[in-house]
N, C-alpha and C positions, 0 to 999 in steps of 0.2 A: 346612517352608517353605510357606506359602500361595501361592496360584496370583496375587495380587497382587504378590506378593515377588520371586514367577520368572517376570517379563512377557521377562526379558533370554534367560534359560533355555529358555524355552517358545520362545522366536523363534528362538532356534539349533536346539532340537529339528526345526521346524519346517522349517527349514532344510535340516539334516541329510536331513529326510524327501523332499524338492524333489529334491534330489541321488541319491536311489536308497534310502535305507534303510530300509526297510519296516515296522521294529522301531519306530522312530521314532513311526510314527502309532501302535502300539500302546500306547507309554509314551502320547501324547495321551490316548487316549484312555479308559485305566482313570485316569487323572490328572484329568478334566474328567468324566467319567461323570457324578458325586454334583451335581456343578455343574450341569451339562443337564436332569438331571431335575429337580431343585429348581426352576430357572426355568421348563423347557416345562412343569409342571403350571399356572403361573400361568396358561398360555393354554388349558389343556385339561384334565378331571379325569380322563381315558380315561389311566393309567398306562401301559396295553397302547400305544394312538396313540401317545404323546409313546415309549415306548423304542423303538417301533420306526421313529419318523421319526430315532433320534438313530442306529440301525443304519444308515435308511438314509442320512444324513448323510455315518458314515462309509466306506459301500459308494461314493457317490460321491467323495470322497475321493482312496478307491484309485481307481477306472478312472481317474479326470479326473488322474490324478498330472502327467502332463506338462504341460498347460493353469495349473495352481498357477501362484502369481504369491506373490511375499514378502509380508509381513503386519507392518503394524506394532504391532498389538493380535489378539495370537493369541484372548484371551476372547471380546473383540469378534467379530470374525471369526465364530468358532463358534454365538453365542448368536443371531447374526442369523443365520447360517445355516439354523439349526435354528428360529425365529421363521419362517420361511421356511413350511420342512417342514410344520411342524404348521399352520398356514394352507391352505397346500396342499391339505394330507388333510381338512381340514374342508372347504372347499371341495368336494370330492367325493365326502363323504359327506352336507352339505345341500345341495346341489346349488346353491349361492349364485351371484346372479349377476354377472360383473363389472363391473359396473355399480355395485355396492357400493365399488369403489376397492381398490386392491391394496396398501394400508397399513390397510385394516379390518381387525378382531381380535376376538374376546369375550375380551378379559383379565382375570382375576380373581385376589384378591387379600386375603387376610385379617391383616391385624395385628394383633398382641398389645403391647398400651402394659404395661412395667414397673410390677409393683404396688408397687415399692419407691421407684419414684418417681413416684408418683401417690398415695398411700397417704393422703394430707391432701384428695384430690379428693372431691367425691360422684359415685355413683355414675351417676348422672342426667348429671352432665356427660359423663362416662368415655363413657357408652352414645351420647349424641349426637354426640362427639366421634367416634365411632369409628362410626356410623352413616354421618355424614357421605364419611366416606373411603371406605367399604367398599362404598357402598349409592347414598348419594346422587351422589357423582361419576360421569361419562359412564368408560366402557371405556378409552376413548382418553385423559381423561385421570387417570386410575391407570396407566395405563401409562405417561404422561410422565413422571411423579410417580417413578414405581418406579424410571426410569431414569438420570434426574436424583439422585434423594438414596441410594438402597441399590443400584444397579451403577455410580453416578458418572462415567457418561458425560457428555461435552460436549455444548452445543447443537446442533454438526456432524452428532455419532453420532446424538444423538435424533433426528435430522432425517433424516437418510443410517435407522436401523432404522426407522423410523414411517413411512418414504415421503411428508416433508412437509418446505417448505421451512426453512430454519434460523429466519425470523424467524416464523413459524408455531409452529415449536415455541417458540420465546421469549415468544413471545405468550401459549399454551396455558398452560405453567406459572405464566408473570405471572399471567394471571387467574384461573386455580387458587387462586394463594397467596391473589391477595387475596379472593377469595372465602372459604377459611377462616379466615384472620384476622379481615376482618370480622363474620361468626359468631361466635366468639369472641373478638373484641377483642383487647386486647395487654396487659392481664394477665397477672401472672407464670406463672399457674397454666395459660392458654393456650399461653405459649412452652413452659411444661416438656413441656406433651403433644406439641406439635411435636415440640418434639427427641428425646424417648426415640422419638416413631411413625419418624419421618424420619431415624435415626442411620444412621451406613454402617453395612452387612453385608458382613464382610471376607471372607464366602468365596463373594461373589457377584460 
């Protein structure tokens, strides 16, 4: 069963853990491990950083047991948490000012478009199209992008994990999209790249 599958599962786990049982965050946690790292590397390529903010994640976790409050998106929950963390530690290791805003991030981010359905494109398009997303786009917004179409949060979440208001982030992606569509137009051969770049990822 996918960690989308068992949102019902994971919230009683959860649950369960709130009430005293200890064992509980450790099913979490080897359960969401593969998940954490997967995403915290988008914000950091430091392996070491990102596993050991996800350690200390759930070192806080335990001490703060009492303090826990119920969860209606256990994923959620976690992934902002740990978006958190790894912010944090960058922060103290560039010595960044906050002055920068406490929803800044270097998030990065690389896609692979399906050769099997692009396979009719040229190459030249493949490379601009995928320039564009990787390279050309601000930080912030690839990371809207990511959150919105491959972890399929709402405008709320994106708003509530980015530290910006919900019609900001409405905004952000609007003029995102249409910035890439206008680059490529509305050709069929545009929408395909869309959707193979932008499909959900189920185990994100």
């Amino acid at each position: 069963m996918s960690i989308n599958e068992g949102r019902d599962l994971y919230q009683n786990i959860w649950e369960r853990y709130m009430e005293g049982d200890d064992a509980a965050l450790s099913s979490i946690y080897f359960d969401f491990f593969d998940m954490l790292l997967n995403f915290g590397m988008k914000y950091s390529s430091d392996r070491f950083l990102v596993e050991d903010c996800i350690q200390n994640l759930f070192v806080d976790l335990l001490k703060n047991k009492q303090k826990l409050k119920p969860v209606k998106n256990l994923r959620f929950y976690l992934l902002k948490a740990l978006r958190n963390h790894i912010v944090s530690e960058q922060r103290k290791t560039k010595n960044l000012l906050p002055s920068e805003g406490p929803g800044e991030t270097d998030f990065r981010i690389s896609y692979s478009v399906e050769n099997s359905l692009i396979a009719d494109e040229t190459d030249e398009l493949r490379a601009r199209f995928l320039k564009m997303i990787t390279e050309d786009l601000t930080a912030r917004q690839k990371e809207a992008l990511y959150l919105k179409f491959n972890c399929g949060f709402d405008y709320t979440q994106i708003s509530e994990f980015m530290q910006i208001s919900v019609e900001s982030a409405r905004t952000m992606i609007y003029r995102t999209l249409k910035s890439i569509k206008e680059t490529f137009g509305t050709a069929d051969h545009s929408n395909l790249l869309f959707f193979s770049l932008f499909k959900s990822v189920q185990n994100l």
